[in-house]
Backbone as ProteinMPNN parsed JSONL, in Angstrom:
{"seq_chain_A": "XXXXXXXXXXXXXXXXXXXXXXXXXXXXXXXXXXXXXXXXXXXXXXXXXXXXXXXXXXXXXXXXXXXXXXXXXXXXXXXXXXXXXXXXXXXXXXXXXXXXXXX", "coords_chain_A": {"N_chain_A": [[7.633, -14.135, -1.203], [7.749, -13.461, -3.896], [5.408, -13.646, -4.8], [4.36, -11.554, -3.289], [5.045, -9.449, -4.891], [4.446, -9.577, -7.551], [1.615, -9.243, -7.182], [2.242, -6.447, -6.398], [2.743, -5.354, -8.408], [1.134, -5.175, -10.505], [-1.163, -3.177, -10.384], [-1.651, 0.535, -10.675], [-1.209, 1.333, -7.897], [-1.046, -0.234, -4.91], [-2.657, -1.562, -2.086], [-1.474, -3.86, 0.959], [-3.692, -4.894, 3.229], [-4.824, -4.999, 6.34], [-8.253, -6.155, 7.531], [-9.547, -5.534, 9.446], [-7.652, -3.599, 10.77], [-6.988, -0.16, 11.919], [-5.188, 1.732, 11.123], [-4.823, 0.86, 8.812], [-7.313, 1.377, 7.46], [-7.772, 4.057, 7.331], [-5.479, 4.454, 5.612], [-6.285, 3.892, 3.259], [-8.895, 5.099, 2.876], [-7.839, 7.78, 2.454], [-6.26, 7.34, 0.024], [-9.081, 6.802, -2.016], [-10.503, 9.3, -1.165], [-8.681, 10.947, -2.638], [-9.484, 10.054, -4.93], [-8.045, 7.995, -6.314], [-8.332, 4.107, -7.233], [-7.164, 2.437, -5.333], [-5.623, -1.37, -5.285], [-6.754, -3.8, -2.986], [-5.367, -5.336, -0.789], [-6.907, -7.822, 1.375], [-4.705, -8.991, 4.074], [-5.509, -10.981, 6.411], [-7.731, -11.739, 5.294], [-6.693, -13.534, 2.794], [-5.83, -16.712, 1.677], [-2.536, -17.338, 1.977], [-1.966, -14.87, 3.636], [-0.113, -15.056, 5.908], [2.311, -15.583, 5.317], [2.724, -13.983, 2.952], [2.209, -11.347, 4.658], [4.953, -12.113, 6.399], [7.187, -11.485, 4.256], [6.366, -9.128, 3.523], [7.363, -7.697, 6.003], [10.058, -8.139, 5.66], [10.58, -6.907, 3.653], [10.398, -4.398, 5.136], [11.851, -4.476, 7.254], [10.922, -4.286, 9.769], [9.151, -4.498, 12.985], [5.941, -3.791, 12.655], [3.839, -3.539, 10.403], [1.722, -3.712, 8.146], [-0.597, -0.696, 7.105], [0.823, -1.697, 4.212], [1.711, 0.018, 1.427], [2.359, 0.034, -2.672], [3.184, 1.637, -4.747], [3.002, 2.394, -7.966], [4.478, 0.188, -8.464], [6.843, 0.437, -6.853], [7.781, -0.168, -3.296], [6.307, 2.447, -1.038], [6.096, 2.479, 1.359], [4.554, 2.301, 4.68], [2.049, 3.827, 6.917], [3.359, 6.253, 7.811], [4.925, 6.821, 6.579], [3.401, 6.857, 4.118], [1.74, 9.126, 4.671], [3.256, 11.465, 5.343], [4.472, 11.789, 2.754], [2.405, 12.46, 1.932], [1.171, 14.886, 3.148], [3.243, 16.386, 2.695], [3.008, 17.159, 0.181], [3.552, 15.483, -1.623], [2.629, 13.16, -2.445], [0.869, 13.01, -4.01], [1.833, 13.689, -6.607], [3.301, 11.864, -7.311], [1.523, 9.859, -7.062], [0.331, 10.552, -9.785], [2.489, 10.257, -11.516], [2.692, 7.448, -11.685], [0.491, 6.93, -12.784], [-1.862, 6.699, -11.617], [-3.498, 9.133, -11.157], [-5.341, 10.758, -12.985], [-5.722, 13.587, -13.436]], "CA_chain_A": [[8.084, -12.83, -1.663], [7.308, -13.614, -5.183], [4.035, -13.669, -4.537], [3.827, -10.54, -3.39], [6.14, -8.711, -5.675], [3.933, -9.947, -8.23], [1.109, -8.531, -6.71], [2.593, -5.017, -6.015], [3.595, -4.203, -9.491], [-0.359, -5.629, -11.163], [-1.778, -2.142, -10.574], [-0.746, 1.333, -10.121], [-1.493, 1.63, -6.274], [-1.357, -1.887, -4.116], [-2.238, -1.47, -0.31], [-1.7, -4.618, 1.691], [-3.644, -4.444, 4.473], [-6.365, -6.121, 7.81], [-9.739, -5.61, 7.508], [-9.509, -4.919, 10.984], [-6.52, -2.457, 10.942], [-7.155, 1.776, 11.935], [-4.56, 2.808, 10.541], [-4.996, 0.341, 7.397], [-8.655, 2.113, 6.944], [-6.957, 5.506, 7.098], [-4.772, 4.727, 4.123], [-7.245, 3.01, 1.887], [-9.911, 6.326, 2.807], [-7.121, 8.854, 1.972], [-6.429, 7.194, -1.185], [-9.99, 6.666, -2.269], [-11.081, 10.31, -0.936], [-8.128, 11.363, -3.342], [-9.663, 9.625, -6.685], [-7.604, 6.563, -6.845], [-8.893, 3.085, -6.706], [-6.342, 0.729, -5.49], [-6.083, -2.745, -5.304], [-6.412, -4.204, -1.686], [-5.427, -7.003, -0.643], [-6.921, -7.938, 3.341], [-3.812, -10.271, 4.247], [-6.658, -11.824, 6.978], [-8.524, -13.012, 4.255], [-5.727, -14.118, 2.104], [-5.323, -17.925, 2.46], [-1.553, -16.927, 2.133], [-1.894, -13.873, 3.987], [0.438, -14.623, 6.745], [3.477, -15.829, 4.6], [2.688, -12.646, 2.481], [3.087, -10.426, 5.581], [6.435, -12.09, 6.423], [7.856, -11.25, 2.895], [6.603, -7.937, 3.817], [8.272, -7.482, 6.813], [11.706, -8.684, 5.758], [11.167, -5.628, 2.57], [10.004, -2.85, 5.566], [12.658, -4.466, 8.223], [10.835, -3.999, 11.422], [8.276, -5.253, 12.899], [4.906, -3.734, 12.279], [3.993, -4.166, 8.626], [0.514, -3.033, 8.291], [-0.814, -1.289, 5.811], [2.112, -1.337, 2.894], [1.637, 0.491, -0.082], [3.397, 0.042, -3.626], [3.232, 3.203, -5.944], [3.575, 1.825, -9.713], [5.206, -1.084, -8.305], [7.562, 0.182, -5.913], [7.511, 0.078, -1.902], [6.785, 3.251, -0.549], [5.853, 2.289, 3.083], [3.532, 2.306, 5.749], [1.015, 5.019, 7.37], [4.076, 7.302, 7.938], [5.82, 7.009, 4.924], [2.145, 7.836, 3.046], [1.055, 10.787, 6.158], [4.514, 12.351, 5.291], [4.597, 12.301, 1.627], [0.476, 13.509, 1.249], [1.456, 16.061, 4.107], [3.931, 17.216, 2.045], [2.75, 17.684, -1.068], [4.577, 14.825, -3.168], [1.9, 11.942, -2.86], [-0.351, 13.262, -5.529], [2.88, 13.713, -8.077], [3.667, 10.308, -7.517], [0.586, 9.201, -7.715], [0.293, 10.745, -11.316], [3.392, 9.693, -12.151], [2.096, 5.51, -11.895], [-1.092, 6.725, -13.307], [-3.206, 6.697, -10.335], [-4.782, 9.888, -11.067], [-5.553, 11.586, -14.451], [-6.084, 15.209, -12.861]], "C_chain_A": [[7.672, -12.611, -3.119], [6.121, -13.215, -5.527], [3.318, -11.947, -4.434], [4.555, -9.3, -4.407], [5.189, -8.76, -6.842], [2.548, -8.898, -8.013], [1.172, -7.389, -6.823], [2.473, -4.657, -7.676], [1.528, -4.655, -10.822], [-1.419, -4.084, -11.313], [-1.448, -0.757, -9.884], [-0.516, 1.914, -8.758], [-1.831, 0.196, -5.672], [-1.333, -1.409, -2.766], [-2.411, -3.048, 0.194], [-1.761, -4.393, 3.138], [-4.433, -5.484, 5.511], [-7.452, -5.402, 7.601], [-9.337, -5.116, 8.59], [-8.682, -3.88, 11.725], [-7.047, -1.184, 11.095], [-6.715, 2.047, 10.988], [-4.558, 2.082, 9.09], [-6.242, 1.104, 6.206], [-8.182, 3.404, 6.24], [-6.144, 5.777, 5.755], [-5.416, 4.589, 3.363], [-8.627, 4.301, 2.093], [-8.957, 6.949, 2.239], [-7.186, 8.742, 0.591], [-7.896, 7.258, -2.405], [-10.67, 8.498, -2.075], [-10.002, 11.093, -2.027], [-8.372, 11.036, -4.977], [-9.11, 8.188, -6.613], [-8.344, 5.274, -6.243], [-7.87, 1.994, -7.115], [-6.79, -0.526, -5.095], [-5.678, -3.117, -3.967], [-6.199, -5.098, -1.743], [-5.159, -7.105, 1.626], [-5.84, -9.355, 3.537], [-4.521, -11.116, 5.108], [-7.175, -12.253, 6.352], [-8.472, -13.624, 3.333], [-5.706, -15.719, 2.736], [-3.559, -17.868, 3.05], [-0.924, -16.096, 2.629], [-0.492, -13.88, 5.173], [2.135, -14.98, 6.289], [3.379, -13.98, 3.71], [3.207, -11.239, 3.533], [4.266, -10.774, 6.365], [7.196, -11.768, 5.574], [7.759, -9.825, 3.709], [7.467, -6.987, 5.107], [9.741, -7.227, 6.841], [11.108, -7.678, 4.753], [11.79, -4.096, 3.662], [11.466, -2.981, 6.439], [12.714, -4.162, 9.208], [9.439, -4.536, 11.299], [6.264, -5.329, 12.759], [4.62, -3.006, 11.064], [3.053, -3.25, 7.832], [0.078, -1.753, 8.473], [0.453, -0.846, 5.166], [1.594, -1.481, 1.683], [2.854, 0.436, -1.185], [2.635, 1.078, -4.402], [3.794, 2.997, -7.336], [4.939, 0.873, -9.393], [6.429, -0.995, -7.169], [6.82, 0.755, -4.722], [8.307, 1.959, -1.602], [6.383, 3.277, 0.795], [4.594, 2.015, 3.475], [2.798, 3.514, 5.665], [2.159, 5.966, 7.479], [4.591, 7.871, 7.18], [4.125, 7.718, 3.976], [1.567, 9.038, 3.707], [2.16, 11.372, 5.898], [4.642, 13.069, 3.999], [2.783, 12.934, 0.812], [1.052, 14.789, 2.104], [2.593, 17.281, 3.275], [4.383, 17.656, 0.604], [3.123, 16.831, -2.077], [3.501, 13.609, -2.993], [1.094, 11.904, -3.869], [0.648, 13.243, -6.928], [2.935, 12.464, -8.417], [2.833, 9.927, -8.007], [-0.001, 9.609, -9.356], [1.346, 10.195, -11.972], [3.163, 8.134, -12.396], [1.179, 5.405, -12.242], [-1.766, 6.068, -12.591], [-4.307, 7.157, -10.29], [-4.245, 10.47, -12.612], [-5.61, 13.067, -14.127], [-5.186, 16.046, -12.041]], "O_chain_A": [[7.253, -11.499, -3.443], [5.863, -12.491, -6.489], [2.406, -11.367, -5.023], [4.177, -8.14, -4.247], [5.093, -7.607, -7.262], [2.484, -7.85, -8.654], [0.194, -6.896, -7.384], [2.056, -3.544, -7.996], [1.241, -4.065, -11.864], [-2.263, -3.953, -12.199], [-1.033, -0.748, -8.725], [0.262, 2.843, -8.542], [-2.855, -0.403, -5.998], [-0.325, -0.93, -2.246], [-3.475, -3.572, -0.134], [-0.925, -4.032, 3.966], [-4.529, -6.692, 5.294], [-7.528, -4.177, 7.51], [-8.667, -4.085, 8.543], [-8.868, -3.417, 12.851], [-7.805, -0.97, 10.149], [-7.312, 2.508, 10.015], [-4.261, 2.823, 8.153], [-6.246, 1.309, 4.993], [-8.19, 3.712, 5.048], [-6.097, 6.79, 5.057], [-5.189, 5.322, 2.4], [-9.409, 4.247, 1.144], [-9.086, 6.72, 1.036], [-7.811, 9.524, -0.125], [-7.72, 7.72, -3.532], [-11.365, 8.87, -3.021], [-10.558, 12.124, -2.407], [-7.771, 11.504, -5.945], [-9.866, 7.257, -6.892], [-8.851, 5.251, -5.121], [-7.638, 1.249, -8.067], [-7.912, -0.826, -4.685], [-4.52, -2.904, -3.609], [-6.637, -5.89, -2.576], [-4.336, -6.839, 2.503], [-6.145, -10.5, 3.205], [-4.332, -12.285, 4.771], [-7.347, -13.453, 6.561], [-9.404, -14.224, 2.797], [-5.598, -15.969, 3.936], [-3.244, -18.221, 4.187], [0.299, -16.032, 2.503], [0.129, -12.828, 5.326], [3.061, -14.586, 6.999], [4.046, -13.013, 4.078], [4.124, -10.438, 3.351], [4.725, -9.866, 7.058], [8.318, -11.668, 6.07], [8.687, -9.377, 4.382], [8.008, -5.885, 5.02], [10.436, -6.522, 7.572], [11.014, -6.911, 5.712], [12.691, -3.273, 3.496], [12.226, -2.014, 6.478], [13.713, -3.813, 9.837], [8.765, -4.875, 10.327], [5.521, -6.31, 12.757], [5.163, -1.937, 10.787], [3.386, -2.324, 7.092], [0.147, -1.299, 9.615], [1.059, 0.175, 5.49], [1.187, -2.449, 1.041], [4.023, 0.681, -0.884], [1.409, 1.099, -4.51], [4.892, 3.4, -7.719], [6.045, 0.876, -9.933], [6.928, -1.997, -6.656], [5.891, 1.562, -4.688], [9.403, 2.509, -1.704], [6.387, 4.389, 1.323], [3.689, 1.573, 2.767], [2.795, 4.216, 4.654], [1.669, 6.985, 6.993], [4.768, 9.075, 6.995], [3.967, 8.8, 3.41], [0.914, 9.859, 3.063], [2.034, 12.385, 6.586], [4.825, 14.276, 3.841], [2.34, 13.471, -0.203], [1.38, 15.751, 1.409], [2.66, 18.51, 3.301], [5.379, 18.161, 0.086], [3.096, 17.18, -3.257], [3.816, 12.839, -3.9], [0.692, 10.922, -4.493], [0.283, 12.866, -8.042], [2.695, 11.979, -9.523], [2.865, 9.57, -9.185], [-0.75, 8.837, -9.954], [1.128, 9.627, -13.042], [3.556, 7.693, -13.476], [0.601, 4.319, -12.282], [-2.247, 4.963, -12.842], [-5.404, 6.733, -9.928], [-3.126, 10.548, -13.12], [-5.445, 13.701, -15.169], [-5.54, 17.172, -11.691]]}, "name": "protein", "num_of_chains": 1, "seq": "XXXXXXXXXXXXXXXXXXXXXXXXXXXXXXXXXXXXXXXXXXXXXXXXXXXXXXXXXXXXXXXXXXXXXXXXXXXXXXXXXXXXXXXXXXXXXXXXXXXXXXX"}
């Protein structure tokens, strides 16, 4: 947990995600097609990756994990939690607010 806590708060956008994930792609394009360049981290190609996504689990409290974003250090979810708050207008505030985006 440490580990990744540590992690999360290192730069103002953290996605932990699978290379191999859809819906992991989907977040890490959105963000990127929006200006920001966060910091990934593929938990598959983490040596620690699969202890890392049990921490994450026990934050989200169910059982599919994949991808989880931190927003200037705190957890703001999954693909639903970030498709809800772009959809509705507050992901770009935020993301200025953790200095994501300058614009």
């Amino acid at each position: 947990m440490d580990r990744v806590m540590i992690l999360a708060s290192q730069k103002a956008v953290v996605i932990f995600s699978s290379s191999s994930c859809c819906m992991c792609h989907t977040v890490k394009r959105l963000f990127c097609e929006l200006g920001v360049h966060p910091a990934v981290h593929e938990l598959d190609e983490e040596p620690s990756g699969r202890e890392m996504e049990s921490a994450l689990l026990q934050l989200l409290g169910r059982n599919r994990t994949l991808p989880v974003v931190f927003v200037g250090g705190r957890l703001v979810g999954s693909t639903d939690n970030i498709m809800a708050l772009h959809l509705g207008g507050k992901l770009t505030p935020l993301l200025r607010e953790a200095g994501a985006l300058w614009l």
